[in-house]
C-alpha positions in Angstrom: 49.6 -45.9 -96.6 46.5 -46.2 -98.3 44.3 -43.2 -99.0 41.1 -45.1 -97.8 42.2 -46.6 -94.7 43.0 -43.9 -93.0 40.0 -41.8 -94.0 37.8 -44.8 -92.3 40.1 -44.8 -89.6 39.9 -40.8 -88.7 36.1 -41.2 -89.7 35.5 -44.1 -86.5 38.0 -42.2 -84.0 36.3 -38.9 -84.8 32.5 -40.7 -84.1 34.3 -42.3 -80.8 35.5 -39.6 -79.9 31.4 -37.8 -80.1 30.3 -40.6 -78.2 32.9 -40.8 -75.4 32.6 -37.4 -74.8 28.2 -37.5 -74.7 29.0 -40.7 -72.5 31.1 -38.3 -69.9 28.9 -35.4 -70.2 25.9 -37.4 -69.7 27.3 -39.4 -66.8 27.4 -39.1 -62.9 31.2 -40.3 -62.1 33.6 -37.4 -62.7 34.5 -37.3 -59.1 33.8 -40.0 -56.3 34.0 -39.6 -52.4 34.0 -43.0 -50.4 33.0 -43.0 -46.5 34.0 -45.5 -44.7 33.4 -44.7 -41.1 33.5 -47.1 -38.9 30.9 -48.1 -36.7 28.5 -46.1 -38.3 25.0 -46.9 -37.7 23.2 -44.2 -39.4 20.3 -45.0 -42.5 22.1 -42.8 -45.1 25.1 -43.8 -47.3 27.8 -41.3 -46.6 29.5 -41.9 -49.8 28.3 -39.8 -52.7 29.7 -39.3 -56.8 28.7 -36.4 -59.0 29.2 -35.1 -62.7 28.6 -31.9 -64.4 25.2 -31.0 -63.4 24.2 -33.0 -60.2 25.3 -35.3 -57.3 24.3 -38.9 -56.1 24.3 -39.2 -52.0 23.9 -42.3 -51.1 21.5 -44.8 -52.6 18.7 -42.1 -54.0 19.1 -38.8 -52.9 20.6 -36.3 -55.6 20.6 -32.6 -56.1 20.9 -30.6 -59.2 24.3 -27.9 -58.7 23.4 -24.9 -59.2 26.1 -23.2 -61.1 23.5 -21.0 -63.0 20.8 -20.3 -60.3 22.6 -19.2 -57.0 22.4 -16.7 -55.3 25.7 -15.6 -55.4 25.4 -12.1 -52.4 25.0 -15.4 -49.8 28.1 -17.5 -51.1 31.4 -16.3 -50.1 34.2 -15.5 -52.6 35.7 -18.8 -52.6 32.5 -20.5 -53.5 31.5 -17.9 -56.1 34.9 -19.2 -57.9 34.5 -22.9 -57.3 30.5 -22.0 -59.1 32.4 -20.0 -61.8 34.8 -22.4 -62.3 32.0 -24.6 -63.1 30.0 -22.6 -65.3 33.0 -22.4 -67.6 33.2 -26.3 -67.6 29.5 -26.9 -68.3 29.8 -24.4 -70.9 33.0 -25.8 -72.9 33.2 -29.2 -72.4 29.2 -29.4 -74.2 30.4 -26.5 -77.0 32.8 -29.1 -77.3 30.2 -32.1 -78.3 28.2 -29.8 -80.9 31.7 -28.7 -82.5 32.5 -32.5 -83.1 29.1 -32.8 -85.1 30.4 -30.1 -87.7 33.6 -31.6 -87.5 32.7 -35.0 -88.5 30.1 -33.6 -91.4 33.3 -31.8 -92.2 35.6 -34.8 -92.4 33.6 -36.8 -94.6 32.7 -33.8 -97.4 36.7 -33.3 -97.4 37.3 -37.1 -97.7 34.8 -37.2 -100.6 36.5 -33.9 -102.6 39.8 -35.3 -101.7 41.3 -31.9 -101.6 44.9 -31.5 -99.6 43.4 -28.2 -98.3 39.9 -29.5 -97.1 41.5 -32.2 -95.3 44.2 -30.2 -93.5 41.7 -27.7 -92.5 39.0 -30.2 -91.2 42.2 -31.5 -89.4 42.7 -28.1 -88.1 39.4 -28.1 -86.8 39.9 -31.1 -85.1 42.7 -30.1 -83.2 41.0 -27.4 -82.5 37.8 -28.7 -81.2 40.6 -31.2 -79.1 41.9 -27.1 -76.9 38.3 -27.0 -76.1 38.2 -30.5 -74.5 40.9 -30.7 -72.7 40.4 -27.1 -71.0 37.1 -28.0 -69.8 38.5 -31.2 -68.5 41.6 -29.4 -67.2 39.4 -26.7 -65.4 37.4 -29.6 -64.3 40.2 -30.7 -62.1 41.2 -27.5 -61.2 37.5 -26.7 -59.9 37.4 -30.3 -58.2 41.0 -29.7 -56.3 40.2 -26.4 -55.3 36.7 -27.7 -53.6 38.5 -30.5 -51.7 40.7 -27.7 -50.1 37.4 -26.1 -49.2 36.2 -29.0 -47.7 39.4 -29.5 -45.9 39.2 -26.5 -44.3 36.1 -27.5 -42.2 36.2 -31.1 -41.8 38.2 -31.9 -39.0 41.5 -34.4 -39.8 39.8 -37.0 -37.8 37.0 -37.3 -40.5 39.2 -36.9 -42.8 41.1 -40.0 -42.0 37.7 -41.9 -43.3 37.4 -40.0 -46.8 38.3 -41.8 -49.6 38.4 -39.0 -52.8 39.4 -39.6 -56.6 38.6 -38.7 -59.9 35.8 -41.6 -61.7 35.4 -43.2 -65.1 33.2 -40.1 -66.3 36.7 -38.0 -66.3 38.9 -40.8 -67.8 36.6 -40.8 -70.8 36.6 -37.6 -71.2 40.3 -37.6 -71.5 39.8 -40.5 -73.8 37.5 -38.6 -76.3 40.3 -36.1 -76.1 42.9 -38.2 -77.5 40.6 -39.2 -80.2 39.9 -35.9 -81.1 43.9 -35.2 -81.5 44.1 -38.8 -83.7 41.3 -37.8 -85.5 43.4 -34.4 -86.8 46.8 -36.0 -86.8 44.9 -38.9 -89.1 43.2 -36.2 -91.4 46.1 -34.4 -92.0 48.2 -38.1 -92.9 45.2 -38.2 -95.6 46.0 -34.7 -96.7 49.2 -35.3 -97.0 49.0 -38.6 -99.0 46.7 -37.0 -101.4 48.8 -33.7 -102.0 52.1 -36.7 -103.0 49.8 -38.6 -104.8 49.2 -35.0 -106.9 52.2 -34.6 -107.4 53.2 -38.3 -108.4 50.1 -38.3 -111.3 51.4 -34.1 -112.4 54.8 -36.0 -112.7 53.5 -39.2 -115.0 51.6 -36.6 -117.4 54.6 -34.2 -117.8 56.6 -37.7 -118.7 53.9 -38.5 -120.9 54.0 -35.6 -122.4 
C-alpha cells in the first residue's frame, strides 16, 4: 500500500473520530425513556432523554445533574454510586476529546518526519486514547443499568408495563468515535510499518550499489 494513502486515511478517521466524540459529549441522547400511558390526560410529556450533564422532560423542561454539587449526607449509598459513577464518566469520556487533539497534532508531525518510531508511538497513543473512550462509555452503561434497577425498585410493575427505555444516538457515536480511534492506531502503525520495509528495501539497493 501506498505510504500516502494511508497517512490521509488515519489523518480523516482520527479528525472523525474528534468530532464524533464532541458530537456525543455535546449531545442530549445517551439514554431515552418513552411514556406511553394510556389515557393520559395530563399537560406534561412523560417521556424524557438525557446526556452527560442534563435531562430533557418533556417538551421544555430540563435540569442540569448534579454529579459535582450534591449534597451527598442526604443521598443514600446507592445514589452516591450511581453520582460517582458519573463523575468518572464526565471526567474520562471529555479527557478523552482533549487527548485526541495532541493525538492528531501528533499524527501529522510523525507523518511529516516519516520515522517508523514516531508513527508507531503516535499509534500507541491512539490506542491508547481509544481505553479511555471506551471506559467512559462502558461505565456509562454500567451507571445507566444500575439506575434503571433503582428506578425499578419503586415504580410499581403496572407503570412499568408503559416504559419504554434504551440507549440513543448520543451513545452509538460514541462507540463510533471509538472505533475510529482504534483504526486510526491500527492505520498509523500500517504507515510505520511500510516506512520501516521501505528502509530497508533503499539500505538494501545502496549495499548492491555499492
Amino acid at each position: 500500500m501506498r505510504y500516502g494513502l494511508v497517512v490521509l486515511t488515519a489523518g480523516f478517521t482520527g479528525l472523525l473520530s474528534f468530532s464524533l466524540l464532541a458530537v456525543a459529549i455535546g449531545t442530549d441522547y445517551w439514554y431515552i425513556i418513552d411514556v406511553n400511558k394510556p389515557n393520559y390526560t395530563g399537560p406534561d410529556d412523560l417521556s424524557s432523554h438525557s446526556g452527560l450533564w442534563r435531562i430533557i422532560e418533556g417538551a421544555n423542561r430540563s435540569s442540569v445533574i448534579p454529579s459535582f454539587t450534591a449534597n451527598m449526607s442526604s443521598l443514600s449509598e446507592a445514589e452516591r454510586h450511581l453520582l460517582g459513577l458519573h463523575k468518572v464518566v464526565v471526567i474520562v469520556l471529555p479527557l478523552s476529546l482533549i487527548l485526541l487533539v495532541f493525538g492528531w497534532i501528533f499524527g501529522i508531525v510523525s507523518s511529516l518526519a516519516r520515522s517508523p518510531n514516531f508513527l508507531a508511538g503516535t499509534a500507541s497513543y491512539f490506542l491508547f486514547c481509544s481505553v479511555f473512550t471506551l471506559t467512559g462509555v462502558s461505565i456509562y452503561i454500567r451507571y445507566s443499568n444500575q439506575a434503571m434497577e433503582e428506578f425499578q425498585r419503586v415504580v410499581s410493575p403496572e407503570n412499568l408495563a408503559y416504559v419504554d427505555v434504551s440507549f440513543g444516538w448520543s451513545l452509538a457515536t460514541a462507540w463510533l468515535s471509538y472505533s475510529m480511534e482504534v483504526a486510526t492506531g491500527l492505520l498509523l502503525m500500517l504507515a510505520a510499518r511500510i516506512t520501516q520495509m521501505k528502509g530497508h528495501y533503499d539500505s538494501g539497493v545502496t549495499i548492491a550499489i555499492l
